[in-house]
N, CA, C and O of each residue as an XYZ file, in Angstrom:
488
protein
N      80.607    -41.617    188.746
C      80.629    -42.170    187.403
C      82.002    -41.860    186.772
O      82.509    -40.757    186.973
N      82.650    -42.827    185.984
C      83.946    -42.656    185.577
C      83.839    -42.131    184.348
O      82.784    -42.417    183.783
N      84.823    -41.241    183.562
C      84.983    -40.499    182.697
C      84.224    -41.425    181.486
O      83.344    -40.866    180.832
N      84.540    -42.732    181.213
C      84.098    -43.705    180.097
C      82.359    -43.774    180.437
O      81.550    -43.815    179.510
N      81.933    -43.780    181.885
C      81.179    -43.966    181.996
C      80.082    -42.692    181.446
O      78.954    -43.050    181.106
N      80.341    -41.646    181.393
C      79.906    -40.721    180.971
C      80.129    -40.423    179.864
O      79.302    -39.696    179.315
N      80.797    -40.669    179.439
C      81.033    -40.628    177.794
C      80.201    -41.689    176.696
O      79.818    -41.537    175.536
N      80.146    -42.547    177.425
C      78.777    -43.377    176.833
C      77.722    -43.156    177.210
O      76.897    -43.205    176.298
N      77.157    -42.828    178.552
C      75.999    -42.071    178.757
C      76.018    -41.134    177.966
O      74.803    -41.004    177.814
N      76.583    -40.179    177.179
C      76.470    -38.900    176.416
C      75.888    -39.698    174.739
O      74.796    -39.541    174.194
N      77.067    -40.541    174.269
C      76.596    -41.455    173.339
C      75.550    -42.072    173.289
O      75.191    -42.291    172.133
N      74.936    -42.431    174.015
C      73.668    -43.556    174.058
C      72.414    -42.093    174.124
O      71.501    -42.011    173.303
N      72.589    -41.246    175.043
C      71.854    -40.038    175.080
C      71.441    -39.155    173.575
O      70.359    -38.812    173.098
N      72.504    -39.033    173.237
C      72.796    -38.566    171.985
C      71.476    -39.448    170.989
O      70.419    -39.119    170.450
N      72.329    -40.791    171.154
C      71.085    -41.481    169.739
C      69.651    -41.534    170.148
O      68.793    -41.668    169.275
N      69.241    -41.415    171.721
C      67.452    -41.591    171.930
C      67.127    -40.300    171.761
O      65.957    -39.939    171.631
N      68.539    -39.170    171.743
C      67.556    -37.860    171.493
C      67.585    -37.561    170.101
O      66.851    -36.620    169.797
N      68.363    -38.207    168.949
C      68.074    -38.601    167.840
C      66.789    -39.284    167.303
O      66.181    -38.767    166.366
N      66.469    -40.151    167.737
C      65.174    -40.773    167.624
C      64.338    -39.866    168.361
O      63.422    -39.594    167.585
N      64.154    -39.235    169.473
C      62.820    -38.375    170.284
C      62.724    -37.155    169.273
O      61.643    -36.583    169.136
N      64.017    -36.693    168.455
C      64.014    -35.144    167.929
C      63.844    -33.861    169.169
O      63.304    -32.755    169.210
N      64.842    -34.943    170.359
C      64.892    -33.986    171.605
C      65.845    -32.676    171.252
O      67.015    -32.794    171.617
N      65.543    -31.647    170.697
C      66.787    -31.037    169.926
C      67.484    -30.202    171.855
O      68.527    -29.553    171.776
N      67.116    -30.275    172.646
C      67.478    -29.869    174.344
C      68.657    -30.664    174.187
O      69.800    -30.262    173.971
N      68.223    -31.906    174.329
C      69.517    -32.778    175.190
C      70.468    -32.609    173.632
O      71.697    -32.659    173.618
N      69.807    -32.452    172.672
C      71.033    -32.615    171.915
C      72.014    -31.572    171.389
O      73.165    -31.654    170.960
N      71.151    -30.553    171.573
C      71.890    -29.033    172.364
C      72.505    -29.220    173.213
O      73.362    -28.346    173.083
N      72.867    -30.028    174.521
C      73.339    -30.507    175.748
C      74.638    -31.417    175.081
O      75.806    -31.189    175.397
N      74.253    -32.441    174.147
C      75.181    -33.145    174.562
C      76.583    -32.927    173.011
O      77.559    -33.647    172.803
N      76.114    -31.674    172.203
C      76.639    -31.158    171.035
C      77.632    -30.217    171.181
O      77.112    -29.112    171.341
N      78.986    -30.165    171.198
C      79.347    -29.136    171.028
C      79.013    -27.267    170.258
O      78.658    -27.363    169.083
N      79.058    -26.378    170.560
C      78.856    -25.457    169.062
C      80.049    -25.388    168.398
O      80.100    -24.632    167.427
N      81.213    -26.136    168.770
C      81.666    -26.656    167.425
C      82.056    -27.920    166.667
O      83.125    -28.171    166.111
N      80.505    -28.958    166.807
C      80.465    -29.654    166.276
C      80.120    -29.984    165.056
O      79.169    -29.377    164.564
N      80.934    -31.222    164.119
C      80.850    -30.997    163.218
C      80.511    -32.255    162.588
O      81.555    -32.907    162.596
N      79.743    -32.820    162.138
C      79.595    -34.049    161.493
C      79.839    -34.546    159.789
O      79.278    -34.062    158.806
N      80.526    -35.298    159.811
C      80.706    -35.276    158.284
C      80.611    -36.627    158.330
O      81.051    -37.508    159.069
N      79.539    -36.548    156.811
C      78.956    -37.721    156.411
C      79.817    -38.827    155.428
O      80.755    -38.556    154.679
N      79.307    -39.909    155.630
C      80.017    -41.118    154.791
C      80.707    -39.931    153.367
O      81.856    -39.595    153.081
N      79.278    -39.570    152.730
C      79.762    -39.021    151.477
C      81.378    -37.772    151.871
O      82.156    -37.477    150.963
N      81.478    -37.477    152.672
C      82.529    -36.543    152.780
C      81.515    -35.242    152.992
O      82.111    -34.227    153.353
N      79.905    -35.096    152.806
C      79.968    -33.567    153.446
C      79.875    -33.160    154.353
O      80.026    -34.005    155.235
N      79.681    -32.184    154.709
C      79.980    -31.756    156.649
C      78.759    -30.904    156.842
O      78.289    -30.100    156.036
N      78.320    -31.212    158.043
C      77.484    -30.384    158.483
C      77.567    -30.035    159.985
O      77.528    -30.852    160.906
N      77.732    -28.181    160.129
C      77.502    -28.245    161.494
C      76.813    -28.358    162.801
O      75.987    -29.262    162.678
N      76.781    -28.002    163.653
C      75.218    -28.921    164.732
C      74.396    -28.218    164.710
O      73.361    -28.773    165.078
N      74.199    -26.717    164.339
C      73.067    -26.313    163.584
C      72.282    -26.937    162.617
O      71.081    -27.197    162.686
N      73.384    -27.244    161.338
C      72.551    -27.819    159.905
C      72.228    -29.222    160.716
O      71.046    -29.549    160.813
N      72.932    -29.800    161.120
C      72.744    -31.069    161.770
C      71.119    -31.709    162.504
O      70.246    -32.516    162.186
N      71.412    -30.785    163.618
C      69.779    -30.362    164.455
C      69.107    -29.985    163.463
O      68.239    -30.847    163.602
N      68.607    -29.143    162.133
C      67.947    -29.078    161.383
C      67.199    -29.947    160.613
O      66.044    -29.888    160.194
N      68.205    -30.882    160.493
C      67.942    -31.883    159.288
C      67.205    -33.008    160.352
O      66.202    -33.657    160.055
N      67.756    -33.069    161.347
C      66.910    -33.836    162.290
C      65.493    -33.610    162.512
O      64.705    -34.514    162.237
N      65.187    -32.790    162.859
C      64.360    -31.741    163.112
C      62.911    -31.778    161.790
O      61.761    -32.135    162.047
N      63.331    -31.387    160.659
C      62.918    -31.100    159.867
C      62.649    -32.572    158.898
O      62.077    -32.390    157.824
N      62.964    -33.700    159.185
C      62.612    -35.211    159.135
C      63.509    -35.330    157.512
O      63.089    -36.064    156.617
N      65.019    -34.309    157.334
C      65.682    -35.215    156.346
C      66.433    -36.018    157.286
O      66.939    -36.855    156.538
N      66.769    -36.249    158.297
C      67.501    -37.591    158.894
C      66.255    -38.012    159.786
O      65.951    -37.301    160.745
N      65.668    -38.936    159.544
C      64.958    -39.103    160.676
C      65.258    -40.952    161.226
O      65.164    -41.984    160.560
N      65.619    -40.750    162.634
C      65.753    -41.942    163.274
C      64.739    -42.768    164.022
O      63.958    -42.171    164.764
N      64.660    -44.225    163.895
C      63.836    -44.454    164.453
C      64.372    -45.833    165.731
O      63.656    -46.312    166.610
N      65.427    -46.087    165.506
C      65.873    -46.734    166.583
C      67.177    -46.742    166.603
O      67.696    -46.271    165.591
N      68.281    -47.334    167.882
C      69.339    -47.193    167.873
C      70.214    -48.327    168.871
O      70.132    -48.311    170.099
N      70.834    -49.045    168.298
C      71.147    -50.046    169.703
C      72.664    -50.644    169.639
O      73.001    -51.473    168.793
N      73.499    -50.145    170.595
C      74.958    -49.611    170.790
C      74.884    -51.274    170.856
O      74.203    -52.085    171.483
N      76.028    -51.348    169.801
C      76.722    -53.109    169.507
C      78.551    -52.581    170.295
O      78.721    -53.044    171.423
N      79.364    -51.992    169.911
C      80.340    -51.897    170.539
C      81.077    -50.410    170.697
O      81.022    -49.820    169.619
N      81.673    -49.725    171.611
C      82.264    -48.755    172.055
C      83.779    -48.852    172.502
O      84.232    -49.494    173.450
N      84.356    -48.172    171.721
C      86.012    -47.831    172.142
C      86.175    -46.417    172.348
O      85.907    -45.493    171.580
N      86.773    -46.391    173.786
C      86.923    -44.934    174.618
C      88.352    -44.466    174.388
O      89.227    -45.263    174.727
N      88.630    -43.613    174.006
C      90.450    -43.844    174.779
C      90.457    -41.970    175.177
O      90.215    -41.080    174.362
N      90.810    -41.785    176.652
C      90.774    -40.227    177.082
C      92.084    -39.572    177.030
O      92.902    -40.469    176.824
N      92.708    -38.381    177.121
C      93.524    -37.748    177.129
C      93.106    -36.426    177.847
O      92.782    -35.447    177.175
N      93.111    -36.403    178.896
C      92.739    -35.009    179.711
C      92.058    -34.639    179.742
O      91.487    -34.783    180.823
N      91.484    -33.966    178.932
C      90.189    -32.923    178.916
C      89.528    -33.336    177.337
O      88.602    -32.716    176.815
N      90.129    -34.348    176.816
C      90.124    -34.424    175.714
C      89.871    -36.268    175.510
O      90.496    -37.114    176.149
N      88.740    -36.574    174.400
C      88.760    -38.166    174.440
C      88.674    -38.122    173.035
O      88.671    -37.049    172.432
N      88.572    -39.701    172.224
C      88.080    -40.022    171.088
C      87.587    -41.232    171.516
O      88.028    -41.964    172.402
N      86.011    -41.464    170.341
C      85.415    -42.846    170.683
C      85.392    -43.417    169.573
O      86.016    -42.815    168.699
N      84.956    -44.263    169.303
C      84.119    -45.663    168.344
C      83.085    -46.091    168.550
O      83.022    -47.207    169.066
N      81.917    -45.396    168.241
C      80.762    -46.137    168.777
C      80.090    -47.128    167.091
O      79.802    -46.734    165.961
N      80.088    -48.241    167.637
C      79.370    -49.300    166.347
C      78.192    -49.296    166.889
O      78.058    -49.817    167.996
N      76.961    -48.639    166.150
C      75.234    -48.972    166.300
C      75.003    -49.604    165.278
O      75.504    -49.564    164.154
N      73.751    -50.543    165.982
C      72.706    -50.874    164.921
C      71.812    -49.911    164.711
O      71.158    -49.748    165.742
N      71.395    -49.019    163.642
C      70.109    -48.099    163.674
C      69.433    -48.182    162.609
O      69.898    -48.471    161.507
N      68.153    -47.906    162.889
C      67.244    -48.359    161.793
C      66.745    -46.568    161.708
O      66.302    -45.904    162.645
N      67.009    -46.067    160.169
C      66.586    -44.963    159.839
C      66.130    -44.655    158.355
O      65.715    -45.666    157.787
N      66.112    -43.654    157.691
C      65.490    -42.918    156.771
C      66.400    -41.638    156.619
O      66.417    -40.622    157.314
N      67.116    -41.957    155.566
C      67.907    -40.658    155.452
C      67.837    -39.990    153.997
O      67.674    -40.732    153.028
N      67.949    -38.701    153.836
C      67.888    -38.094    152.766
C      66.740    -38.956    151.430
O      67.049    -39.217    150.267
N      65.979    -39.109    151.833
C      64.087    -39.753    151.617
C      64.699    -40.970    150.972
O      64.112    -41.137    149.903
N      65.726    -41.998    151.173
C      66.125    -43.270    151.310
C      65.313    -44.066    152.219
O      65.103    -43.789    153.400
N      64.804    -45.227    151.486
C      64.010    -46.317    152.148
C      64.345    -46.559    153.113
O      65.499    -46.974    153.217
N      63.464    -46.416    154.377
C      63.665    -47.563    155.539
C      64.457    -48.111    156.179
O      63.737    -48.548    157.076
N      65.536    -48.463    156.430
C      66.290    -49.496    157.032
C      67.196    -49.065    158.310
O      67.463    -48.040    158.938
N      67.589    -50.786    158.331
C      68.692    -50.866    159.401
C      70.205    -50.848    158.887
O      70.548    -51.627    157.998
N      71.122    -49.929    159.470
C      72.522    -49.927    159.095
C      73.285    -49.942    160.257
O      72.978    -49.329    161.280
N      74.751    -50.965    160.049
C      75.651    -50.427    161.139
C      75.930    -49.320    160.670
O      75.961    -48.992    159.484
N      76.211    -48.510    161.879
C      76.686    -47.074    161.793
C      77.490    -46.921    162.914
O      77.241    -47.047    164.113
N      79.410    -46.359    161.763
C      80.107    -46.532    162.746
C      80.432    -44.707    163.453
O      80.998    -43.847    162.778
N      80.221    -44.609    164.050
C      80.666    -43.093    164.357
C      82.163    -42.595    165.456
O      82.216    -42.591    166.686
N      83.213    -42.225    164.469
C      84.718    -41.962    165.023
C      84.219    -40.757    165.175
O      83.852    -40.065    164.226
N      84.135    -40.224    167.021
C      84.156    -38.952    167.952
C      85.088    -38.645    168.024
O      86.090    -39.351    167.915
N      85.029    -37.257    168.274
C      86.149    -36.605    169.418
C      85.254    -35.678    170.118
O      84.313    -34.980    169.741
N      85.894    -35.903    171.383
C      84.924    -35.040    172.556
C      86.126    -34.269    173.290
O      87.338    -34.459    173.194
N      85.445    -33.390    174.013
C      85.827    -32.041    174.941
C      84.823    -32.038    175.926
O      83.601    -31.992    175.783
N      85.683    -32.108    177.208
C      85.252    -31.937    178.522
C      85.292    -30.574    178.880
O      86.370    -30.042    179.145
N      83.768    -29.685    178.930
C      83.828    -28.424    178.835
C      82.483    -28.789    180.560
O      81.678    -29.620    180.982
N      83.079    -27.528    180.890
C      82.135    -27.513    182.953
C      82.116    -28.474    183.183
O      80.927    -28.649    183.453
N      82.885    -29.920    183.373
C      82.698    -31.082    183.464
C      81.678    -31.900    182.704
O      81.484    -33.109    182.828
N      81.212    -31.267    182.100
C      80.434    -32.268    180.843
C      80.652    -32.285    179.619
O      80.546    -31.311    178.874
N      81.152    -33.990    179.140
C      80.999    -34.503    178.075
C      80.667    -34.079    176.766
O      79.525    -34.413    176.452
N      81.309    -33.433    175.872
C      80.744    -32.841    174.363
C      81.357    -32.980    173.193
O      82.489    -32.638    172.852
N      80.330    -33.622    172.487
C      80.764    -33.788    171.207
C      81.609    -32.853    170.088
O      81.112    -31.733    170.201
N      82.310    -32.822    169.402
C      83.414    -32.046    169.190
C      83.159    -32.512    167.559
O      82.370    -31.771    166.973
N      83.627    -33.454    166.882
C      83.517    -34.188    165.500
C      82.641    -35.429    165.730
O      82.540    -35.934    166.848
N      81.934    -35.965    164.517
C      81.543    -37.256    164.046
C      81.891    -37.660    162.820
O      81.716    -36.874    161.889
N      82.448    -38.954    162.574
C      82.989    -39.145    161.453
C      81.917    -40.385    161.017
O      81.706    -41.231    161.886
N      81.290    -40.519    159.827
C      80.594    -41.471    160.061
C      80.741    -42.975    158.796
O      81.214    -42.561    157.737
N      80.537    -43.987    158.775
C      80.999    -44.938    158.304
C      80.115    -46.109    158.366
O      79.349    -46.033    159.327
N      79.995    -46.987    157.776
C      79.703    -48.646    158.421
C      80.628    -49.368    158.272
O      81.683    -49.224    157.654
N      80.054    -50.511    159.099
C      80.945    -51.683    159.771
C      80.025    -52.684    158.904
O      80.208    -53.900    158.966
């Protein structure tokens, strides 16, 4: 499997274990120093992150990858992933949003890890 190829397997992994509340794989596919910061500008790390998942203030219920931009540098990548996802966030109604998420990942034991999420719509 080629480096891109795994790097979207990690991405696509990432959002069904978002929707399952697999907090394993997403321990797996999270850096511990990842950091997500939201549209609004606040940040949360993959602790508070996994929490809020967890605990149904983000809760996802579907997720379906519209477009991906890879670009690698060694041990080191950044992506673009554009989803369609249909969620419930911070007890906000229902819906479907693009959701754009600007990564940066780190290739740590040869696997794929999330590093930052920057998040946005398209």
């Amino acid at each position: 499997m080629t480096d891109e190829e795994q790097i979207l397997e990690a991405y696509e992994r990432m959002y069904a274990a978002m929707v399952a509340k697999d907090m394993d794989v997403l321990d797996e596919v999270l850096d511990e120093s990842m950091v997500l910061v939201h549209m609004t500008g606040s940040r949360q790390s993959k602790q508070q992150y996994m929490h809020a998942i967890a605990d149904g203030t983000l809760n996802y219920f579907a997720a379906e990858t519209e477009n991906v931009e890879i670009a690698i540098d060694g041990d080191h990548a950044t992506m673009t992933g554009q989803s369609h996802v249909e969620a419930v966030v911070y007890g906000s109604g229902r819906g479907w949003w693009h959701l754009q998420l600007a990564m940066k990942l780190v290739r740590r034991n040869g696997a794929w890890r999330f590093t930052e999420a920057r998040a946005s719509t398209y």
